[in-house]
VOKOL-206965 format. One record per residue: residue number from 1; chain; x, y, z of N, C-alpha, C in turn. Coordinates in pm, whole numbers, padded with zeros to 5 digits. Atoms other than C-alpha are relative to their C-alpha. Layout:
BEGIN
NUM,A,X,Y,Z,X,Y,Z,X,Y,Z $
...
! end
This chain:
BEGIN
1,A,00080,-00120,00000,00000,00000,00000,00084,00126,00000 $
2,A,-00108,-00091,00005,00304,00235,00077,00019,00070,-00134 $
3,A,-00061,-00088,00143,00437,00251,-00277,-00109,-00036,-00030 $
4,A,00139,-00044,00100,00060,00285,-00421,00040,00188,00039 $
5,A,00046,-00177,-00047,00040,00620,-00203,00130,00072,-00070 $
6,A,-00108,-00093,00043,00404,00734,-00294,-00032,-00041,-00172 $
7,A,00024,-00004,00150,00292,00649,-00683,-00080,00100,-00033 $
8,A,00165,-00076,00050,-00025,00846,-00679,00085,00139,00070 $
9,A,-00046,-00062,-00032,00179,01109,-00499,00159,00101,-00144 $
10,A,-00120,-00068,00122,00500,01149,-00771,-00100,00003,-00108 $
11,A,00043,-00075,00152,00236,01156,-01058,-00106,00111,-00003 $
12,A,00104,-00158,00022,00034,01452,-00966,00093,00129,00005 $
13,A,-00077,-00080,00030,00348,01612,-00980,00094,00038,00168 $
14,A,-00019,-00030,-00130,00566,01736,-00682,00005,00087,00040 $
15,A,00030,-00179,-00005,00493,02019,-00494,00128,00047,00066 $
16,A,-00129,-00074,-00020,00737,02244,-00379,00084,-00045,00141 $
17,A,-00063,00106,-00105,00804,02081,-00010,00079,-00095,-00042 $
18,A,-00023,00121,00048,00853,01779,-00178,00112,00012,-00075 $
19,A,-00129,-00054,00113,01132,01932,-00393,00121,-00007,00092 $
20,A,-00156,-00103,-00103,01347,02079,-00106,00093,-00101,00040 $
21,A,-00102,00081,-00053,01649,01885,-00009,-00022,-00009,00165 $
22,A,-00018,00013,-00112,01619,01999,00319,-00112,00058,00068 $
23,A,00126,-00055,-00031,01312,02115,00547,00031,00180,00020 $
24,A,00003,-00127,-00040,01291,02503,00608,-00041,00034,00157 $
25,A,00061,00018,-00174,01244,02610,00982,-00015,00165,-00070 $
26,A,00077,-00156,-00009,01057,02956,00993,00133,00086,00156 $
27,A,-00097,-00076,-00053,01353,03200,01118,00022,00164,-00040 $
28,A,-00027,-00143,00026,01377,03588,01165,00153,00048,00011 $
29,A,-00157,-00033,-00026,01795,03653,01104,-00004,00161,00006 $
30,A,-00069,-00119,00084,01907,04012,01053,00078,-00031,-00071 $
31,A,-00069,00057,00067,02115,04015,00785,00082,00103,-00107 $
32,A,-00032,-00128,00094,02315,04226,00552,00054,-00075,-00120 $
33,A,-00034,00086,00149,02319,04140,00131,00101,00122,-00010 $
34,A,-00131,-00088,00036,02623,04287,-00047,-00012,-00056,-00156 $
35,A,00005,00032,00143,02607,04329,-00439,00021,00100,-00045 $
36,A,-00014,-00124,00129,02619,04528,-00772,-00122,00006,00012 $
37,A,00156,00012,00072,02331,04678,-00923,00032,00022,-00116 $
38,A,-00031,00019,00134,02250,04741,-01248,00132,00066,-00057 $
39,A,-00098,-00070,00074,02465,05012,-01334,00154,-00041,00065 $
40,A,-00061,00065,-00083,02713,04805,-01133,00103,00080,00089 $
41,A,-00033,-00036,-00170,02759,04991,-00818,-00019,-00075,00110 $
42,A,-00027,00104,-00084,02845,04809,-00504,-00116,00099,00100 $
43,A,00057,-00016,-00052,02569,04786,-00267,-00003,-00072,00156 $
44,A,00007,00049,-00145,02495,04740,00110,-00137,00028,00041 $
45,A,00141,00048,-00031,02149,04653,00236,-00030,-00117,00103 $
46,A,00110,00082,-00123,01945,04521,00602,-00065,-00040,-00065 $
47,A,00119,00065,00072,01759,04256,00533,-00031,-00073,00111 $
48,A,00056,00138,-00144,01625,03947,00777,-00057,-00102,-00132 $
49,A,00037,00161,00036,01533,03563,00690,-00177,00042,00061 $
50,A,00157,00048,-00089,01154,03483,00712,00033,-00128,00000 $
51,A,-00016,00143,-00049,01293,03099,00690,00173,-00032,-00077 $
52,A,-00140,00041,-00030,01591,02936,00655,00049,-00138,-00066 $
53,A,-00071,00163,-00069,01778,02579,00557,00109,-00017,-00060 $
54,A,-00176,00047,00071,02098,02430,00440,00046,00064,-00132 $
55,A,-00018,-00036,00186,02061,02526,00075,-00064,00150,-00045 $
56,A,00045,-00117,-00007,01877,02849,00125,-00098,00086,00060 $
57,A,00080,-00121,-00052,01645,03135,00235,-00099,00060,-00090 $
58,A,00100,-00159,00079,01360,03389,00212,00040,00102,00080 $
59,A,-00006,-00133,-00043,01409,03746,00222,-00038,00029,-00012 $
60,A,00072,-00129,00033,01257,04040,00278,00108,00105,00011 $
61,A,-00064,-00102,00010,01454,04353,00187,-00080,00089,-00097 $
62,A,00050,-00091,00086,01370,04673,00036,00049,00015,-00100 $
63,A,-00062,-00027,00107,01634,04671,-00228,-00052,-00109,-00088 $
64,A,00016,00089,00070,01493,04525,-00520,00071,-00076,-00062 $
65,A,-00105,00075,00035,01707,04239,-00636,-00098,-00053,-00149 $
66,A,00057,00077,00111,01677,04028,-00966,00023,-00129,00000 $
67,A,-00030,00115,-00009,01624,03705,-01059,00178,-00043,-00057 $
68,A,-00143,00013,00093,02001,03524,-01142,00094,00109,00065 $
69,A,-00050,-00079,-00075,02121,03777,-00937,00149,-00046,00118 $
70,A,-00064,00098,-00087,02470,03686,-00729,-00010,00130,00112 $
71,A,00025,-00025,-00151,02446,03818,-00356,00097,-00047,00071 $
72,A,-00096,00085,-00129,02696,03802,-00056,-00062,00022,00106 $
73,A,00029,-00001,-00116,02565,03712,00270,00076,00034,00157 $
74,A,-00098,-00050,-00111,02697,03841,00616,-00091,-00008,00160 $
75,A,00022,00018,-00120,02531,03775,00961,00041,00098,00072 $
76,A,-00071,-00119,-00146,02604,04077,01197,00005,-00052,00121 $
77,A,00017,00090,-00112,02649,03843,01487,00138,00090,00034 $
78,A,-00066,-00118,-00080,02894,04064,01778,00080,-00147,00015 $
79,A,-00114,00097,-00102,03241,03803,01754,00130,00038,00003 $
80,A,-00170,-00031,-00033,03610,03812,01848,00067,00010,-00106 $
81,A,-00128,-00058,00110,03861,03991,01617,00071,-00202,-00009 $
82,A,-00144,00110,00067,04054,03690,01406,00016,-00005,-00123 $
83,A,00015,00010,00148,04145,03606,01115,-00083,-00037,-00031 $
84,A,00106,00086,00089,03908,03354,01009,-00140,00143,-00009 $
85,A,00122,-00107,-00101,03599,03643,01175,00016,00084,-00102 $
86,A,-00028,-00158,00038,03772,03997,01040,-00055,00097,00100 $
87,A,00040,-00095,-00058,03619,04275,01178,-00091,-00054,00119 $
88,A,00099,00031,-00067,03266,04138,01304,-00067,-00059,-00073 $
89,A,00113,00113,00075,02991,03883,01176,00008,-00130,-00036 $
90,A,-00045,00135,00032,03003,03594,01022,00111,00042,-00160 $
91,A,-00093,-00019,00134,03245,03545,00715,-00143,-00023,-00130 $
92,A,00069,00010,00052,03042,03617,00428,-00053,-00130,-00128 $
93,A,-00036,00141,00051,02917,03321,00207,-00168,00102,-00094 $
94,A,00045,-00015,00125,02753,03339,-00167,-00096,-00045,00014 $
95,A,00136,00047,00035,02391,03315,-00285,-00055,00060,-00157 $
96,A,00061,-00089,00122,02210,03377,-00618,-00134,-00034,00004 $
97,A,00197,-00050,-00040,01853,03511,-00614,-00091,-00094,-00135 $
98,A,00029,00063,00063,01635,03265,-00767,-00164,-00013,-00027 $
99,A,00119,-00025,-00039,01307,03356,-00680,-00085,00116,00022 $
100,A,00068,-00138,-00032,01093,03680,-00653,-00141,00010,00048 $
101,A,00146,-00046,-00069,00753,03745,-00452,-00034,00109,00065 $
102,A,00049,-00136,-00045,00541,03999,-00371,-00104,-00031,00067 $
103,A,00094,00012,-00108,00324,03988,-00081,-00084,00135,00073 $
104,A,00014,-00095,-00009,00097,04294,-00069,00070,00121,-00051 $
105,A,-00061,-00150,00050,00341,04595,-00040,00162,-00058,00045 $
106,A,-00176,00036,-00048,00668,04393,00079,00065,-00142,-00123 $
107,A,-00068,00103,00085,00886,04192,-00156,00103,-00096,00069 $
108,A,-00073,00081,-00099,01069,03904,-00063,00073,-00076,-00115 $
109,A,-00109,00058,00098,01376,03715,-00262,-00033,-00153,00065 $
110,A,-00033,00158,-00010,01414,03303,-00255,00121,00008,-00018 $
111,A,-00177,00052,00104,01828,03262,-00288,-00007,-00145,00057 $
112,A,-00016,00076,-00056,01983,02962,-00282,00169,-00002,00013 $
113,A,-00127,00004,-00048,02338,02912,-00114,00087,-00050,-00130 $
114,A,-00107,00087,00107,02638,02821,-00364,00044,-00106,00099 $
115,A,-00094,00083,-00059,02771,02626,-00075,-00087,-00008,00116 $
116,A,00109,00028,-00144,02486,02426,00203,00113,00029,00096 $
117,A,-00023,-00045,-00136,02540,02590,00539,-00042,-00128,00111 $
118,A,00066,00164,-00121,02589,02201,00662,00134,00033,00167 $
! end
């Protein structure tokens, strides 16, 4: 009976859960993106996670991003001067924007990580 249900399940197609490698946990980060824009000026922009997982995120930020878009991520987390560290935060780690939604009057990005945050 098992593989009936998982049959009748893969042919109605799979929905987007069903896709994800990894589950999403519903998470508010702060967060700061770092990019070009069009006219390729370097940008700095607050943002926060509405969720979270190994392979990627949703954002909400005000700067409108594009799809295909590459993005550097940075954590403002308060840690100890080192090398690996630098200044403060986390060391920043790559994403490209793969996703775009609009929810009322706030927009929100899908990226997904170049490199799971295992």
């Amino acid at each position: 009976m098992a593989t009936r249900c998982s049959e009748k399940a893969l042919s109605a197609g799979p929905s987007i859960s069903e896709r994800r490698r990894f589950p999403r946990i519903r998470l508010q980060v702060p967060l700061f993106i770092r990019g070009k824009d069009q006219d390729g000026l370097e940008f700095l922009e607050l943002a926060k996670t509405v969720d979270i997982s190994c392979h990627g995120a949703r954002l909400l930020s005000n700067r409108p991003l594009q799809p295909n878009e590459m993005i550097s991520i940075t954590v403002p987390a308060p840690l100890p001067r080192s090398s690996e560290f630098g200044e403060c935060g986390t060391p920043p780690f790559p994403a490209r924007v793969r996703r775009l939604e609009f929810n009322e009057d706030v927009g929100m990005a899908a990226v997904e990580f170049l490199k799971p945050l295992l």
